[in-house]
N, C-alpha and C positions, 0 to 999 in steps of 0.2 A: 021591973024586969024588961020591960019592953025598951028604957034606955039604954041598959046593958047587949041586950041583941042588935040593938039600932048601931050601937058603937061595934060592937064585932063584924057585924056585915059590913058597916063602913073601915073598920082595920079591916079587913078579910080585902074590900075592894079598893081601900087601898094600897095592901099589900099584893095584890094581882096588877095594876095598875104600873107601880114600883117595879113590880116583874118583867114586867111587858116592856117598859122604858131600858131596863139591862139588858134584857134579849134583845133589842133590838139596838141598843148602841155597839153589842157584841158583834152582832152579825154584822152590823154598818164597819167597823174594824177589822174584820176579816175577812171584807170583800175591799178596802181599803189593801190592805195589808198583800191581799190577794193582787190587786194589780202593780203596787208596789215591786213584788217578786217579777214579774214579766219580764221579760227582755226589753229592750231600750224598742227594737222594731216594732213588738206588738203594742207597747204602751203608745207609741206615734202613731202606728197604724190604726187604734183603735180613738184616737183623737179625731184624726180625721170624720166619723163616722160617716164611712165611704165602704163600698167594695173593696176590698183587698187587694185588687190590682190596680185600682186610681191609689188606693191608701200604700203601696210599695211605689209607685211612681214620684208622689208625694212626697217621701219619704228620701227617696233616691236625690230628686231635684233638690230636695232641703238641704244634703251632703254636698251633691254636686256646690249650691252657690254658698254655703261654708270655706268649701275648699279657694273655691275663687274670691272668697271674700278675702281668706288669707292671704293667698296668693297677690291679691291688691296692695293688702297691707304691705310683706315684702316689697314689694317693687314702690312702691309708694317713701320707704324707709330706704329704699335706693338711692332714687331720686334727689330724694332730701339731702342725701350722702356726696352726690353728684352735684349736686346744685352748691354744696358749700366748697368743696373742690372748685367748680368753675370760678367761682366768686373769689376765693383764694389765688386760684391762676390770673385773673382779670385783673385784681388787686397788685399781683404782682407785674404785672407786663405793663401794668399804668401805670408804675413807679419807674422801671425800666425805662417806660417811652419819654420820661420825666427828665432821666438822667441822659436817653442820648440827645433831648432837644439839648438841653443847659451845655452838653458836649459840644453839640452841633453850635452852638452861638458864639461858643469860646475857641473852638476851629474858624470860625466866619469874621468873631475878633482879630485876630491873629493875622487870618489874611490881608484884612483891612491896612494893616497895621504894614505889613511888610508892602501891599499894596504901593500904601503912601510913602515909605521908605522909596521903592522905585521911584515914585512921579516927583519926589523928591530929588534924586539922583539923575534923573534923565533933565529936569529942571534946571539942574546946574552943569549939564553937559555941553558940548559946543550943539548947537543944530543940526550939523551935517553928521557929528559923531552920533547925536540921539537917533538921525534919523535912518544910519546905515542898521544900526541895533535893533529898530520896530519894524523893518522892511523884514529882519532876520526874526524874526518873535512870532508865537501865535498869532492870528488877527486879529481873536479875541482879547489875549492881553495886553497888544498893542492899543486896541481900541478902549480898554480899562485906563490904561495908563494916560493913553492923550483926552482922555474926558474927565480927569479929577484936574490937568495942569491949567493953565490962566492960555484965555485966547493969544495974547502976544506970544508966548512959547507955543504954543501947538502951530499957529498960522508963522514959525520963523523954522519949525521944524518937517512942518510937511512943505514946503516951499525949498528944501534941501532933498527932497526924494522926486524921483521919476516921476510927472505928472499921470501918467494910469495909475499907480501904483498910492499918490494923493490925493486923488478923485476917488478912488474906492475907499478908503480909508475916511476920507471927510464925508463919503454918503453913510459909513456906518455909524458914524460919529454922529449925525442927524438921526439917527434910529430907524429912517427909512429903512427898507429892503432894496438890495442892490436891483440894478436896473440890469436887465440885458440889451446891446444893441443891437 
């Protein structure tokens, strides 16, 4: 008999034991459950475990730098938007500046070209005719033309112009700067 009671009190205590373990997972889930239900403020607020008015301020700043966090992101996702634009316009105006150099060297060809056609042509002109024609010409392209031709043509063609007017001529032709007297 006394196993039999030993055994009931021990079911009995562990059957209270079992009890106590349900009651109290129950009640842990429906203080669980309970803050679950809260509002979004009160659950933050009560995280904090703060007074209520550091824990709304808390609360407050948390949104505030949410907001700015977004607000980065936006403009961050600009940026990036902007920055591939520019790189695209870069891209483009470098190909641009590509096409007006190769222009610009095939203009500068060209002129060469007619250039020496002139100093060709003044070459085979009389002297006094070459030189009434460079008196009448820019200075500058006078001075073009008589420094591609051979020294016996240039010194049989300024010896046919007005000695001022050969003297200025042959200081440019040295590349010195004219002189004042």
């Amino acid at each position: 008999m006394i196993k039999i009671t030993k055994i009931i009190k021990t079911g009995t205590l562990f059957k209270l034991v079992f009890l106590f373990v349900i009651i109290k997972f129950l009640l842990g889930g429906v203080y669980v459950y309970s803050e679950y239900v809260k509002s979004p403020t009160q659950r933050e607020g009560s995280m904090y475990n703060c007074p209520p008015e550091f824990s709304d301020f808390l609360v407050f700043e948390k949104r505030r730098l949410l907001d700015k966090e977004r607000e980065l992101e936006a403009k961050e996702k600009e940026l990036k938007l902007l920055e591939k634009k520019l790189q695209e316009q870069m891209n483009a105006l470098t190909a641009l500046s590509q096409e007006v150099e190769e222009k610009l060297n095939k203009i500068t060809a060209v002129r060469d070209e007619r250039i020496k056609l002139l100093v060709k042509a003044y070459a085979e002109m009389s002297p006094k005719k070459a030189a009434e024609q460079l008196l009448n010409m820019d200075r500058d392209m006078a001075i073009k033309i008589l420094s591609q031709m051979k020294s016996n043509q240039v010194a049989s063609i300024l010896s046919a112009m007005p000695p001022e007017k050969a003297a200025n001529l042959a200081e440019a032709l040295s590349g010195y700067p004219p002189r004042e007297y």
